[in-house]
N, CA, C and O of each residue as an XYZ file, in Angstrom:
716
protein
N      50.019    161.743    -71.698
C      51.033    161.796    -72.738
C      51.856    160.512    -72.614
O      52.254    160.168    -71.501
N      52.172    159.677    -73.875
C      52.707    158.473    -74.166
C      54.382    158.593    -73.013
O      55.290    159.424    -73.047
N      54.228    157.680    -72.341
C      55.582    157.530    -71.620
C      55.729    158.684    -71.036
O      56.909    158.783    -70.702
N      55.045    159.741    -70.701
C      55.511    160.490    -69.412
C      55.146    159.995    -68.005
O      55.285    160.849    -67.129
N      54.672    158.688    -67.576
C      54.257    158.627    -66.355
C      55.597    157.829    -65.514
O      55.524    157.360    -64.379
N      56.558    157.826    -66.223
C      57.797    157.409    -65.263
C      58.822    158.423    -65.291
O      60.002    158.239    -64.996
N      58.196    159.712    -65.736
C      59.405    160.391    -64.873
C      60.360    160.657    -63.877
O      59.901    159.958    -62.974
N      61.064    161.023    -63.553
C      62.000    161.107    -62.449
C      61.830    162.191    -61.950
O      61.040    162.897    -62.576
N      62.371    162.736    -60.824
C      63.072    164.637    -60.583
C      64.272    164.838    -60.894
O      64.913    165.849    -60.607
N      64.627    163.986    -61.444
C      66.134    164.264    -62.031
C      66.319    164.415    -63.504
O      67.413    164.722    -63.978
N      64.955    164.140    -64.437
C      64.750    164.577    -65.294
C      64.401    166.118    -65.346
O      63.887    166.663    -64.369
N      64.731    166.905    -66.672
C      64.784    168.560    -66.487
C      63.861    168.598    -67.700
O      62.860    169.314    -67.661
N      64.124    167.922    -68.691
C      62.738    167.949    -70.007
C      62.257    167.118    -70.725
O      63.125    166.253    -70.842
N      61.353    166.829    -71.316
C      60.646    165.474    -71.743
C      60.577    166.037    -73.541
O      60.543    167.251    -73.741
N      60.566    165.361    -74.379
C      60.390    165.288    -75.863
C      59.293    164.535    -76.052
O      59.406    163.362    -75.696
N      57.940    164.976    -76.654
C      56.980    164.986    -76.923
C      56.634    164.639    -78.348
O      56.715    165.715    -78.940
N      56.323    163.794    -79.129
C      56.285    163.702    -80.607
C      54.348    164.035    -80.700
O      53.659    163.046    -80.451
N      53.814    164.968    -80.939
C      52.584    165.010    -81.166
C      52.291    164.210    -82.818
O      51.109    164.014    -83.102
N      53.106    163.883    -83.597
C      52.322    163.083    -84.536
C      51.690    161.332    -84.243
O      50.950    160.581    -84.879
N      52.379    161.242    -83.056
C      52.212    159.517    -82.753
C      51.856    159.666    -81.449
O      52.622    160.169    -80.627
N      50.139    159.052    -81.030
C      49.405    159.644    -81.232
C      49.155    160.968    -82.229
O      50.071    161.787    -82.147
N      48.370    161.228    -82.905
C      48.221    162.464    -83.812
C      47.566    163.501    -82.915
O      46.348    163.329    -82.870
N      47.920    164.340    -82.318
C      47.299    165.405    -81.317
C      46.622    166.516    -82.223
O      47.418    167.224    -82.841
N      45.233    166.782    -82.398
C      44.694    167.683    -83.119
C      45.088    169.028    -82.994
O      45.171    169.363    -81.812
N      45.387    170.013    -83.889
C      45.691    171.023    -83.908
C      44.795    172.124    -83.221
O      43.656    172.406    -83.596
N      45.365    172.624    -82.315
C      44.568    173.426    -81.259
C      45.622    173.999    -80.332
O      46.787    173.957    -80.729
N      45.342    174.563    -79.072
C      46.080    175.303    -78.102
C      45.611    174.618    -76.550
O      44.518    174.609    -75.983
N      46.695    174.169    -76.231
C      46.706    172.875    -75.033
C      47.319    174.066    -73.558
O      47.942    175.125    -73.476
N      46.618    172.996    -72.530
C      47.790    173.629    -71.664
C      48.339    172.102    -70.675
O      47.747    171.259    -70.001
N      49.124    172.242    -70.886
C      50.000    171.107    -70.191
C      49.659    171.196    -68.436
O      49.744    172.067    -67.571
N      49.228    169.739    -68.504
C      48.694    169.857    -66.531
C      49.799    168.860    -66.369
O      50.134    168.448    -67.480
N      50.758    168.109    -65.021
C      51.903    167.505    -64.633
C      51.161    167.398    -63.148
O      50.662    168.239    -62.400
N      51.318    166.073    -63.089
C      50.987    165.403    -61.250
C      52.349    164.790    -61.021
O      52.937    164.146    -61.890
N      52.775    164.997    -59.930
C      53.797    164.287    -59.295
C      53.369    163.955    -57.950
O      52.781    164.654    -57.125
N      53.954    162.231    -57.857
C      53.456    162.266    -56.410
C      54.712    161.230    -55.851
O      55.291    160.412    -56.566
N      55.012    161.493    -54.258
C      55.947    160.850    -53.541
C      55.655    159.320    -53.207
O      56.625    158.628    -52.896
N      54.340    158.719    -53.250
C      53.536    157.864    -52.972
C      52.756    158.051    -51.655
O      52.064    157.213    -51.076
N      53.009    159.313    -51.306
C      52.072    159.898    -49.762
C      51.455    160.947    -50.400
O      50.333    161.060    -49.904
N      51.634    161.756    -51.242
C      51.229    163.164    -51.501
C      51.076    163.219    -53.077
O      51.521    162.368    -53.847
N      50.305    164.474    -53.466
C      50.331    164.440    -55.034
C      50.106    165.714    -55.327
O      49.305    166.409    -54.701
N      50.768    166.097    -56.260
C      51.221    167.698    -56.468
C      50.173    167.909    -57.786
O      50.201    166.915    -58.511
N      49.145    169.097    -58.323
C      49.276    168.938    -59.357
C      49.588    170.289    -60.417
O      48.919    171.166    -59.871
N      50.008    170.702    -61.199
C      50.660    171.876    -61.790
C      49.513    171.930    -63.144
O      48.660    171.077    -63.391
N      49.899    173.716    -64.221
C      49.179    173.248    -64.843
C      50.268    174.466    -65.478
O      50.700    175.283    -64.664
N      50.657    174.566    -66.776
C      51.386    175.373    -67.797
C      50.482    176.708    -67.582
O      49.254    176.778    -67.552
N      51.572    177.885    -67.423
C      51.514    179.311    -67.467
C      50.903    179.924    -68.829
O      50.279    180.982    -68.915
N      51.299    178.801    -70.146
C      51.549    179.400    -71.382
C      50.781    178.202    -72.191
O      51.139    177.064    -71.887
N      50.067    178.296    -72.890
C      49.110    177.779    -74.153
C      50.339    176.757    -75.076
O      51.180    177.393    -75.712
N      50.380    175.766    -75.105
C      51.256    175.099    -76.352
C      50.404    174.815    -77.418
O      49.667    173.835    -77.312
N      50.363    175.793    -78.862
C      49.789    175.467    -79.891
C      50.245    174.828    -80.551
O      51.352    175.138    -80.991
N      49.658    173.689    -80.925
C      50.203    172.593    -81.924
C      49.259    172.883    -83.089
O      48.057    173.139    -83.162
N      50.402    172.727    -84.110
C      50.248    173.330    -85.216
C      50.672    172.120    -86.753
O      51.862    171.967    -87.030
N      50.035    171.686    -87.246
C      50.225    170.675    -87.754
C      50.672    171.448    -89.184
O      49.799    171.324    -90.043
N      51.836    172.210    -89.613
C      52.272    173.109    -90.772
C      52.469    171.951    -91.733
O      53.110    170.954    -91.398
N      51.827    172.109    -93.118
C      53.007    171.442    -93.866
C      53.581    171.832    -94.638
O      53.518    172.901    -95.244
N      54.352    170.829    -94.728
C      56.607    171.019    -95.572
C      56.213    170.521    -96.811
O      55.164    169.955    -97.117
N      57.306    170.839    -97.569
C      57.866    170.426    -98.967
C      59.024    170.262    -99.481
O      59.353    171.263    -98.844
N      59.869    170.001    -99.960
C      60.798    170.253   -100.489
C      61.105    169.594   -101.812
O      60.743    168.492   -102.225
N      62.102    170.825   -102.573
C      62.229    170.330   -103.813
C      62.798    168.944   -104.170
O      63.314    168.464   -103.161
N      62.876    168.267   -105.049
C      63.766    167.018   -105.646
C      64.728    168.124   -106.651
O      65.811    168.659   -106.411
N      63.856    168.200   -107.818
C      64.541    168.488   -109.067
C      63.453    170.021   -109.097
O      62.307    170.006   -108.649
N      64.009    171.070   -109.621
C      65.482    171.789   -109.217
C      65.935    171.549   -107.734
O      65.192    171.753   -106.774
N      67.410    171.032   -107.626
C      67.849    170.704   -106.427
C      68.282    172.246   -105.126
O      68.922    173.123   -105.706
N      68.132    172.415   -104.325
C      68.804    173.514   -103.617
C      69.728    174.013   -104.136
O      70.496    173.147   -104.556
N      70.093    175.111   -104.350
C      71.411    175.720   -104.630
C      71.683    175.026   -105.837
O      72.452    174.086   -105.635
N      71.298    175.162   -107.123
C      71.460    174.255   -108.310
C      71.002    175.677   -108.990
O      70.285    176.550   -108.501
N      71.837    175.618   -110.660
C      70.789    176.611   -111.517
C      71.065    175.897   -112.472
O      72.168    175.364   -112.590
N      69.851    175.733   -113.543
C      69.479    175.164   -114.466
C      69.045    176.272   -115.777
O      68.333    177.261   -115.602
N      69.636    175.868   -117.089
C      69.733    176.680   -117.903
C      68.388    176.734   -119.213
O      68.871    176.675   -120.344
N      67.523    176.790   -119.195
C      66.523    176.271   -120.286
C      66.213    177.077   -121.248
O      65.694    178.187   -121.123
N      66.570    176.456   -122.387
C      66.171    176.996   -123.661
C      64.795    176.712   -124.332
O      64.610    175.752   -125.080
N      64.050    177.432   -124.071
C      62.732    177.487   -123.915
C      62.130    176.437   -125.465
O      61.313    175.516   -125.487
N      63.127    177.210   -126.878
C      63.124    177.055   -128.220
C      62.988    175.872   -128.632
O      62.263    175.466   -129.541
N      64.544    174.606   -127.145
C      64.708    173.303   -127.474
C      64.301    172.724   -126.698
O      64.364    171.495   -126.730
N      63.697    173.434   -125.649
C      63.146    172.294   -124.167
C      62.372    172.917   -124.129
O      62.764    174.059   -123.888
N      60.722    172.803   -124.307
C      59.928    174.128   -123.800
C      59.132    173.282   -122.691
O      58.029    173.647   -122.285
N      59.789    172.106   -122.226
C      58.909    171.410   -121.422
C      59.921    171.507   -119.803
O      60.952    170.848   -119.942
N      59.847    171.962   -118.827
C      60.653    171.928   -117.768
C      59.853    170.889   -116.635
O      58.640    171.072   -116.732
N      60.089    170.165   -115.907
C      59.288    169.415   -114.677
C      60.058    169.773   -113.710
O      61.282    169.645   -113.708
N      59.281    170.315   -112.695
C      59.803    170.747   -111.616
C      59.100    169.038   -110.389
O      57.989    168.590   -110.669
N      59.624    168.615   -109.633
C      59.715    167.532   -108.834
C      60.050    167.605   -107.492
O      61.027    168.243   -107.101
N      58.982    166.732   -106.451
C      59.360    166.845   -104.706
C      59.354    165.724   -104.593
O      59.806    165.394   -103.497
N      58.957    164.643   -105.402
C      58.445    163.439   -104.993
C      59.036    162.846   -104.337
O      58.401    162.240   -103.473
N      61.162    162.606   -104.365
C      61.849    161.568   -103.490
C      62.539    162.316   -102.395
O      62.900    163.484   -102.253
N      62.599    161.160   -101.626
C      63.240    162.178   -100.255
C      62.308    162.541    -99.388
O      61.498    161.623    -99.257
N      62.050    163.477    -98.724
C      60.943    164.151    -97.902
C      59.888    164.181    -98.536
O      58.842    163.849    -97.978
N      59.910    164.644   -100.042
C      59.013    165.016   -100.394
C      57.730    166.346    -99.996
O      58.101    167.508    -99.828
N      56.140    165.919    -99.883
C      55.389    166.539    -99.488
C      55.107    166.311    -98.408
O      56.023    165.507    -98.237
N      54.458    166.323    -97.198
C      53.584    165.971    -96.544
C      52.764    167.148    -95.226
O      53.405    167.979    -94.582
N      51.743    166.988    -95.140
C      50.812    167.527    -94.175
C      50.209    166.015    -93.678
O      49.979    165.044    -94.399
N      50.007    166.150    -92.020
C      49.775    165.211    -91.006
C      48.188    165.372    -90.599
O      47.632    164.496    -89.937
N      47.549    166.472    -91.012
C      45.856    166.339    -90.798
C      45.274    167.437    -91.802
O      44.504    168.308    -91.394
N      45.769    167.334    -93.432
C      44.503    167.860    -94.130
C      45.768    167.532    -95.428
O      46.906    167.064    -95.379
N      44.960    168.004    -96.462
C      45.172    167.878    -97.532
C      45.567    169.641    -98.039
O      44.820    170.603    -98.216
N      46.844    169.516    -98.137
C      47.319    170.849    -98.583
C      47.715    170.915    -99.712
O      48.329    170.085   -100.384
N      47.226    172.322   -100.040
C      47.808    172.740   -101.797
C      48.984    173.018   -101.464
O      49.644    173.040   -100.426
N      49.191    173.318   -102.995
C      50.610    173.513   -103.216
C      50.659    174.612   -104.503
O      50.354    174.200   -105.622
N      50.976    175.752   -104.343
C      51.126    176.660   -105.544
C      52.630    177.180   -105.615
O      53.290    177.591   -104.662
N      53.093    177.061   -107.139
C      54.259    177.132   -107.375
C      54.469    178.688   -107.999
O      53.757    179.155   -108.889
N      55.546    179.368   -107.377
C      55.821    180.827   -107.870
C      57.212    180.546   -108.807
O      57.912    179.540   -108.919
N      57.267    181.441   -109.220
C      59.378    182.131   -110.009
C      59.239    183.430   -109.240
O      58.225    184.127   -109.261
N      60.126    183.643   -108.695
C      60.847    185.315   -108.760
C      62.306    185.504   -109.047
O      63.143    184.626   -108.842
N      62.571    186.698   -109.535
C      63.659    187.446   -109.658
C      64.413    187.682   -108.353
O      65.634    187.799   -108.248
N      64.082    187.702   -107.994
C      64.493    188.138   -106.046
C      65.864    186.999   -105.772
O      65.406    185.864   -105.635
N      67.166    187.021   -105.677
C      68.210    185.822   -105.321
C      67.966    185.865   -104.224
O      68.048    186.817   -103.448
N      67.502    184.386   -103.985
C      67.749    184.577   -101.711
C      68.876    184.857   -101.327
O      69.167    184.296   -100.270
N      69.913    185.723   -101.894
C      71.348    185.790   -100.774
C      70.751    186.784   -100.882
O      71.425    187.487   -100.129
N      69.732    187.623   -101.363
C      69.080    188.965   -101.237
C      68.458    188.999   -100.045
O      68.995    189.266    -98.970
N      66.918    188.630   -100.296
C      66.026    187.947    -99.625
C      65.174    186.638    -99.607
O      64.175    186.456   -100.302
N      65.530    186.046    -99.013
C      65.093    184.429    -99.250
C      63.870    183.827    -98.576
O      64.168    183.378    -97.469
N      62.768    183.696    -98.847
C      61.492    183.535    -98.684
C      61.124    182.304    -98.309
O      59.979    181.917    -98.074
N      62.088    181.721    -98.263
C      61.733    180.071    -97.524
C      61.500    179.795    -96.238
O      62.348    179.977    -95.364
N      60.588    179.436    -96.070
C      60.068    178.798    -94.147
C      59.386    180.109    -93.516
O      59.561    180.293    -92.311
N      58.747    180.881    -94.127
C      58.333    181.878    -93.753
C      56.582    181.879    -94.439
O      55.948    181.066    -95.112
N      56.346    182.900    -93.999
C      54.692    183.247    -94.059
C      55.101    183.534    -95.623
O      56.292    183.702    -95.884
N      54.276    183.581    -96.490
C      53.916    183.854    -97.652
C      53.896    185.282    -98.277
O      54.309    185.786    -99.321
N      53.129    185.771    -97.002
C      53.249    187.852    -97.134
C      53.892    188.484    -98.071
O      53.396    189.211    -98.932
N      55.380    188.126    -97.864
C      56.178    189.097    -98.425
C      56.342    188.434    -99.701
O      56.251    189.222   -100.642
N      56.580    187.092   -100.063
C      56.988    186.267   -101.067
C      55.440    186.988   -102.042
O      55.722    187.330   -103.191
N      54.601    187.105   -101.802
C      53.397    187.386   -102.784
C      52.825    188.724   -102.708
O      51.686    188.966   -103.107
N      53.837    189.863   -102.046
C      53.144    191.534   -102.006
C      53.704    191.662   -103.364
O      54.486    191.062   -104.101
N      52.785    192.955   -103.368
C      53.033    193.220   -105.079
C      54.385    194.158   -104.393
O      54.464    194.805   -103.348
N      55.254    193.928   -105.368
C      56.426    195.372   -105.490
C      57.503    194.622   -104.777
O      58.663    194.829   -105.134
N      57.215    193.614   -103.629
C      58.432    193.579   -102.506
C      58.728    191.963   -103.584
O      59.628    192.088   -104.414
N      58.307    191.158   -103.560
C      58.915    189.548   -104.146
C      59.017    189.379   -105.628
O      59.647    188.579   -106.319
N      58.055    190.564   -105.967
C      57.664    190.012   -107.458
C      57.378    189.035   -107.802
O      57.626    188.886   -108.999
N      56.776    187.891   -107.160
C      56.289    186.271   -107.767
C      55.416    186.206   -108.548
O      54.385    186.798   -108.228
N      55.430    185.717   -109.446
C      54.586    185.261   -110.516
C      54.467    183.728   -110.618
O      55.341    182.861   -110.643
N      53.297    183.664   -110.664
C      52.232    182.470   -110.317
C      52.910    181.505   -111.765
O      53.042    181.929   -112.913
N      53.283    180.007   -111.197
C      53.221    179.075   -112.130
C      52.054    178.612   -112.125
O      51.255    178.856   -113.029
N      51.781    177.867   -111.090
C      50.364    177.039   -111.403
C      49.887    176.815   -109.709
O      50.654    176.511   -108.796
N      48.617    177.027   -109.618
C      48.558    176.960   -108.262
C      47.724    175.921   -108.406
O      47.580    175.414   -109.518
N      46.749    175.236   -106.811
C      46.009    174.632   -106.457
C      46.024    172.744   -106.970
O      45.151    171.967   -107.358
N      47.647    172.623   -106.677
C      48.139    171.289   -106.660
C      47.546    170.471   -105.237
O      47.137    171.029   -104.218
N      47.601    169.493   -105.403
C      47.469    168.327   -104.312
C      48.820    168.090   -103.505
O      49.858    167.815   -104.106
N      48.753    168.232   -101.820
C      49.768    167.107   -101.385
C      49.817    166.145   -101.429
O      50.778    165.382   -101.521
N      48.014    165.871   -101.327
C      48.159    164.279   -101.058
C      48.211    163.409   -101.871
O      47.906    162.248   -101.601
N      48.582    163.773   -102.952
C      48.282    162.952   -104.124
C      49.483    161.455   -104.003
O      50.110    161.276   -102.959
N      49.598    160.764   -104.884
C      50.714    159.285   -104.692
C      51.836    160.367   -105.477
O      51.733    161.425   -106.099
N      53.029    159.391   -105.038
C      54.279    159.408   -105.278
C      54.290    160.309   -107.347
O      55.012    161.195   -107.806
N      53.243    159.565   -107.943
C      53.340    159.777   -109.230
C      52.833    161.302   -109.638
O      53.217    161.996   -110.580
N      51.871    161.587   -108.647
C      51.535    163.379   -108.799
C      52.424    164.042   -108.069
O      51.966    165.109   -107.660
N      53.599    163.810   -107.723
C      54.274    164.697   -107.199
C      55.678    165.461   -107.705
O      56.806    165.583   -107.230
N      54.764    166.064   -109.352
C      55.490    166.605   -110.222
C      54.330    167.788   -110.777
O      53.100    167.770   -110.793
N      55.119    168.584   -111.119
C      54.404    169.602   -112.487
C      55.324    169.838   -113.227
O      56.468    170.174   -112.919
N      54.547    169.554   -114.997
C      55.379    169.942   -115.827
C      54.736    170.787   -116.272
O      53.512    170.884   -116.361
N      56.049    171.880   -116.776
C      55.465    173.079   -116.426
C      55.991    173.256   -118.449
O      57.176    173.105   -118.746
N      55.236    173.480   -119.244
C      54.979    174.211   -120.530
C      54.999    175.196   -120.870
O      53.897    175.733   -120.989
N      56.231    176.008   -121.223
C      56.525    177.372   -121.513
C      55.732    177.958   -122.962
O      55.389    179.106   -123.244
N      55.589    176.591   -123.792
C      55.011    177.113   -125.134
C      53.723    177.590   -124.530
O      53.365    178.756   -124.689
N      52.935    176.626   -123.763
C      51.657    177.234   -123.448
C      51.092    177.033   -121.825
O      50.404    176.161   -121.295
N      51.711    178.234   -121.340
C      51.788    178.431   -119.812
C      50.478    178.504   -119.528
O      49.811    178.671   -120.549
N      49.668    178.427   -118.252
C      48.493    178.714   -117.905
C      48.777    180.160   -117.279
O      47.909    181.030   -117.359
N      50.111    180.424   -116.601
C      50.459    181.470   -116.078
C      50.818    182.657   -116.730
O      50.333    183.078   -117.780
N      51.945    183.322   -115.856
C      53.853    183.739   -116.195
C      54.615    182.826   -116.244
O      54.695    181.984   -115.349
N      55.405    182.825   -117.431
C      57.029    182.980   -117.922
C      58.203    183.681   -117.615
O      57.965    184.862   -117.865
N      59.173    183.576   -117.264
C      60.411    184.126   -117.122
C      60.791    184.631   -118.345
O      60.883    183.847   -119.289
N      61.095    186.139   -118.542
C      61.889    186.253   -119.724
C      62.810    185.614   -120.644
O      63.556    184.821   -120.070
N      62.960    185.699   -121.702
C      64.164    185.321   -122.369
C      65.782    185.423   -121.799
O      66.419    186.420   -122.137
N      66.184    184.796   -121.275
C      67.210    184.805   -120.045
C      67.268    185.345   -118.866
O      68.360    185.736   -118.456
N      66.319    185.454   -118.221
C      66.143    185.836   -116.989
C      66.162    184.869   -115.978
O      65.571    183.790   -116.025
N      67.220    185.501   -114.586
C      67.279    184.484   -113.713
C      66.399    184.138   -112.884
O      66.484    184.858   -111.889
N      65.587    183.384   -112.800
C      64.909    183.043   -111.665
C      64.685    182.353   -110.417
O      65.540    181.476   -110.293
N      63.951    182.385   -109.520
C      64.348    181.422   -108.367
C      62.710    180.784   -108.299
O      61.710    181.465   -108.523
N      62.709    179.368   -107.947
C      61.702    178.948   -107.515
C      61.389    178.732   -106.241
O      62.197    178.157   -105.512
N      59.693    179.326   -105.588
C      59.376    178.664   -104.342
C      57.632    178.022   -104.879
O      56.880    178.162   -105.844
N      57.649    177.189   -103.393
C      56.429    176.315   -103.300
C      55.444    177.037   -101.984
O      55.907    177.038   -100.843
N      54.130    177.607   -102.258
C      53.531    177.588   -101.038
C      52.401    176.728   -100.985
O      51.556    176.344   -101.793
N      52.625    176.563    -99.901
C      51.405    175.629    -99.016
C      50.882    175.885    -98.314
O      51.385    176.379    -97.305
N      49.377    175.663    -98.472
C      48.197    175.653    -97.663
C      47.908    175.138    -97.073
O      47.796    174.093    -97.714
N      47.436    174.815    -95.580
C      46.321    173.484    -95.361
C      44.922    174.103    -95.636
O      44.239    173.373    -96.355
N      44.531    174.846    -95.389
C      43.076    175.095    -94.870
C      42.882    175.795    -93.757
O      41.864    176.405    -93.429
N      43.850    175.692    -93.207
C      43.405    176.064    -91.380
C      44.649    177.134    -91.078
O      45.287    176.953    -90.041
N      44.954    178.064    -91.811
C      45.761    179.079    -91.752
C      47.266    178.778    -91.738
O      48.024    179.738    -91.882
N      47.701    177.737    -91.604
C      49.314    177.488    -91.548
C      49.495    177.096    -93.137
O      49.092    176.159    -93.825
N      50.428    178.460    -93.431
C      51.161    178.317    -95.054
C      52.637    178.430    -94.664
O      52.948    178.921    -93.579
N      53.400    178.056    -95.388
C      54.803    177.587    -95.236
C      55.029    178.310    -96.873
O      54.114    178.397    -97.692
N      56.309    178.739    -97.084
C      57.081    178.344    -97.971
C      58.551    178.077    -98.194
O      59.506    178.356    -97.469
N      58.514    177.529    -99.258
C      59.530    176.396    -99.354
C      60.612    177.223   -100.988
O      61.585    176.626   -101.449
């Protein structure tokens, strides 16, 4: 591991960045040699460290904690946006991205950074599918959907109904996030 070979004993914990080197996603066990320059100790972790390469998202436009009013009649075009800022990213695959609405206010229950489960059981989130099977990896310029109320591929939100938006993500390899 990058720069652990000058430890001290007066050090108590080390910070590890697994993206630099990119450490493949798997379940490690940490081995540690220490030696006095006469002797050499060597240890090996009790416990599995799974590195887990999840990926994030976050919105641009609708901003956090923002509500936006759309009149379907005079705007039937809405773009929802991650592109500046954090944006998207996954560090070893190419993850979708499927966009929900629910009724659900997160000061209720709030479905962000969590497994997907509950955000997509029938009865408990109520989400209804905007558009799924987006690209992360796409450039800066795909990192929008405009989303067409005149002619949805999906669900619509009622005629004044409040809604909340989330993003889930896939990689491929079982880690979904939502956002």
């Amino acid at each position: 591991i990058t720069a652990s070979t000058t430890l001290s004993g007066h050090e108590r914990e080390y910070s590890w960045d697994v993206r630099g080197p990119l450490i493949p996603q798997g379940a490690y066990y940490i081995y540690a040699a220490a030696s006095d320059s006469i002797s050499v100790t060597v240890g090996v972790s009790t416990n599995r460290l799974n590195v887990l390469h999840s990926p994030r998202f976050m919105f641009y436009e609708p901003a956090r904690n923002t509500q936006r009013e759309i009149d379907s009649g005079s705007q039937p075009i809405y773009t929802i946006q991650w592109q500046k800022g954090p944006g998207d990213d996954d560090l070893d695959d190419d993850a979708t991205i499927d966009l929900y609405f629910t009724t659900v206010d997160p000061l209720t229950k709030n479905y962000a950074g969590r497994d997907p489960t509950d955000l997509l059981a029938a009865g408990d989130g109520d989400a209804q599918l905007i558009i799924d099977g987006l690209s992360e990896d796409g450039t800066k310029a795909d990192d929008f959907y405009t989303w067409d109320l005149r002619t949805p591929p999906n669900a619509v939100p009622n005629n004044g109904e409040r809604v909340w938006l989330y993003a889930v993500l896939g990689d491929g390899n079982g880690n979904r996030r939502v956002s």
